[in-house]
C-alpha positions in Angstrom: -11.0 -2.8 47.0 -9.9 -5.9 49.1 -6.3 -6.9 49.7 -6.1 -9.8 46.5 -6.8 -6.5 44.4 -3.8 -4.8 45.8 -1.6 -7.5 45.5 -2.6 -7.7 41.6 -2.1 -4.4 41.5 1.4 -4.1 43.0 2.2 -7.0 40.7 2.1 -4.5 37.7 4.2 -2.6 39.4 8.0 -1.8 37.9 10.8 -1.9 40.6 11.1 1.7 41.0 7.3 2.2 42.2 8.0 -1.6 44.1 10.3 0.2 46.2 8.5 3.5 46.9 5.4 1.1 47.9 7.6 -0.9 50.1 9.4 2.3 51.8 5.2 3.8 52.4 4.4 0.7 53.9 7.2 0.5 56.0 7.0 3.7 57.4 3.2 3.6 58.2 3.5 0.4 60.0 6.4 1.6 62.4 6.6 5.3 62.4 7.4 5.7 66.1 9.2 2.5 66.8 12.4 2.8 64.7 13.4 6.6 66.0 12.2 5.7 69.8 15.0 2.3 69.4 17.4 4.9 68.1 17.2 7.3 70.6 16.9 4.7 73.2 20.3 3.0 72.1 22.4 6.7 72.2 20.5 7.3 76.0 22.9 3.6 76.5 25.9 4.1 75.0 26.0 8.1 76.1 25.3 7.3 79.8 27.0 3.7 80.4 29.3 5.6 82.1 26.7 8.2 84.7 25.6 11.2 83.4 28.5 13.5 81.8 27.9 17.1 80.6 30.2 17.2 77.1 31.4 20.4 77.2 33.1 20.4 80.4 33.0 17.5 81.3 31.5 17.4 85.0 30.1 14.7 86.4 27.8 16.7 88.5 24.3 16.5 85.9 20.8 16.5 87.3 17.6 16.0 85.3 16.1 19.2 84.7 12.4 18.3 83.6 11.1 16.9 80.6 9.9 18.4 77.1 7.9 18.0 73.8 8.7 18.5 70.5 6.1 18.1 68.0 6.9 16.6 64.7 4.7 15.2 61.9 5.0 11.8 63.2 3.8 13.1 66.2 4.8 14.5 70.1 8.0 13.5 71.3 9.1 14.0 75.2 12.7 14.2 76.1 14.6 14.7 79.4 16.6 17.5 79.9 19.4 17.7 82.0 21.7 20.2 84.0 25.4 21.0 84.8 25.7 22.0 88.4 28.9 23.4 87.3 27.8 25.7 84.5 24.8 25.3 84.7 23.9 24.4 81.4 21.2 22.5 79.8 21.3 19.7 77.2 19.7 16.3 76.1 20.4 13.2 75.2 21.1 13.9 71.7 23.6 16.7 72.6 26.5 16.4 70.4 25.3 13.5 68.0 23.8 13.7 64.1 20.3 13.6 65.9 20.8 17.4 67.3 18.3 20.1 66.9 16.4 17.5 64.3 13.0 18.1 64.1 11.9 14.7 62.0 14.0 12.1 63.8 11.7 9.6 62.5 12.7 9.5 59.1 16.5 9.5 60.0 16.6 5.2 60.0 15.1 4.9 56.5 17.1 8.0 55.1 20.3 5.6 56.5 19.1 2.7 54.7 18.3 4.6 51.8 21.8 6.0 51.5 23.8 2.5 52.1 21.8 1.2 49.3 23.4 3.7 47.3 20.6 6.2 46.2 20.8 10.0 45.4 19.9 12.6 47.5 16.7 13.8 45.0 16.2 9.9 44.6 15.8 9.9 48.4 13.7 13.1 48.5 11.6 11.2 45.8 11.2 8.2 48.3 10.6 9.9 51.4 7.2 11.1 49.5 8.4 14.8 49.7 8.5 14.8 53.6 12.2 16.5 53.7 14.1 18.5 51.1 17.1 17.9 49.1 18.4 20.6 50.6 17.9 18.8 54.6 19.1 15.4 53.1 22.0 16.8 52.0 22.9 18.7 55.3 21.6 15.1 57.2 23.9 13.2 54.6 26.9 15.4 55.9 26.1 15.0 59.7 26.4 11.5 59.1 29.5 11.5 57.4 31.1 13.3 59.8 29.8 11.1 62.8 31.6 8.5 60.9 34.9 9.6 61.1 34.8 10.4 64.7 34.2 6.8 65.2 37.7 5.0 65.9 38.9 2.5 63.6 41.3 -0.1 63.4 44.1 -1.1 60.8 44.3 -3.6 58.9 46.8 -6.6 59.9 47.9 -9.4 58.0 48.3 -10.5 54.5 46.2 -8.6 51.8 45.6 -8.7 48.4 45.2 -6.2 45.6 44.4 -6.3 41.6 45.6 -3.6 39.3 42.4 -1.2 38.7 42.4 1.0 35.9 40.4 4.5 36.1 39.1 6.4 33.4 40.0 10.3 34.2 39.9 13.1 32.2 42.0 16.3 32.8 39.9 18.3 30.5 38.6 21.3 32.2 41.4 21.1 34.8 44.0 24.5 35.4 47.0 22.9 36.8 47.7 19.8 35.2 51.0 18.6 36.5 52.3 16.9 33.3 51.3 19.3 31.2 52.8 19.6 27.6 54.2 22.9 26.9 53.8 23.7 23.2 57.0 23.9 21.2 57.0 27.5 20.5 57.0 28.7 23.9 60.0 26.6 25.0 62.1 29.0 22.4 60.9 31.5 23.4 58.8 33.1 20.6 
């Protein structure tokens, strides 16, 4: 089968399967580049400052050797480093989302995956099985809470708003504030 083929056949394609195709592709053509810029930009924005251990805070950190973690996108080395002061040891990803993760390389398309707005099972789907549900959902909430740690600033200025109407149902609910008490237990009967 020669590439025209594939092209005809990815033609005949619906969206859905479009996607999935595009999401293989993608992550065969740059499996080790995408979690390797990752990890390179928190090394930058974690040491910009020299080499800080985060629990208490001392300045005095030496590298401590390197070591390999094998995932299924293959071997990964990372340097270790040491406290003097405590002499603990921890890596570059100490302390961020990408801690104790075993399959860093499919944290990027999980990302993009969730800003375009798809389920966790719809992620699982398009990930081709290769994590959970259950480790999306854990991942999705490591993210979230990265996010608010990250300082924000308030809005200033002049902004505008439309009324917005929503839909909601108190059916189901046990302590509805407004609740109308029937008639015959106001007197008491």
């Amino acid at each position: 089968m020669d590439l025209k083929e594939l092209i005809e056949l990815a033609k005949g394609l619906d969206n859905r399967d479009k996607q999935q195709l595009i999401r293989f592709l993608q992550s065969e053509t740059k499996v080790a580049a995408a979690p390797t810029r990752v990890i390179d930009e928190i090394q930058e924005q974690k040491h910009k400052d020299g080499l800080v251990w985060p629990h208490c805070h001392s300045r005095a950190v030496v590298r401590f050797g390197k070591y390999t973690i094998s995932t299924r996108a293959g071997a990964v080395k990372r340097q270790r480093y040491r406290c003097k002061s405590c002499l603990h040891t921890f890596n570059d990803l100490t302390n961020t989302p990408l801690q104790r993760t075993r399959r860093p390389h499919l944290w990027v398309s999980f990302i993009e995956l969730m800003i375009e707005g798809f389920s966790l099972r719809e992620c699982a789907e398009l990930m081709y099985e290769e994590v959970s549900f259950v480790t999306l959902f854990y991942w999705r909430h490591k993210i979230l809470a990265a996010l608010k740690q990250v300082p924000t600033e308030s809005f200033q200025g002049i902004v505008e708003m439309d009324k917005t109407y929503f839909l909601d149902s108190e059916k189901g609910r046990r302590n509805i504030s407004e609740r109308m008490v029937p008639l015959y237990r106001q007197q008491g009967v």
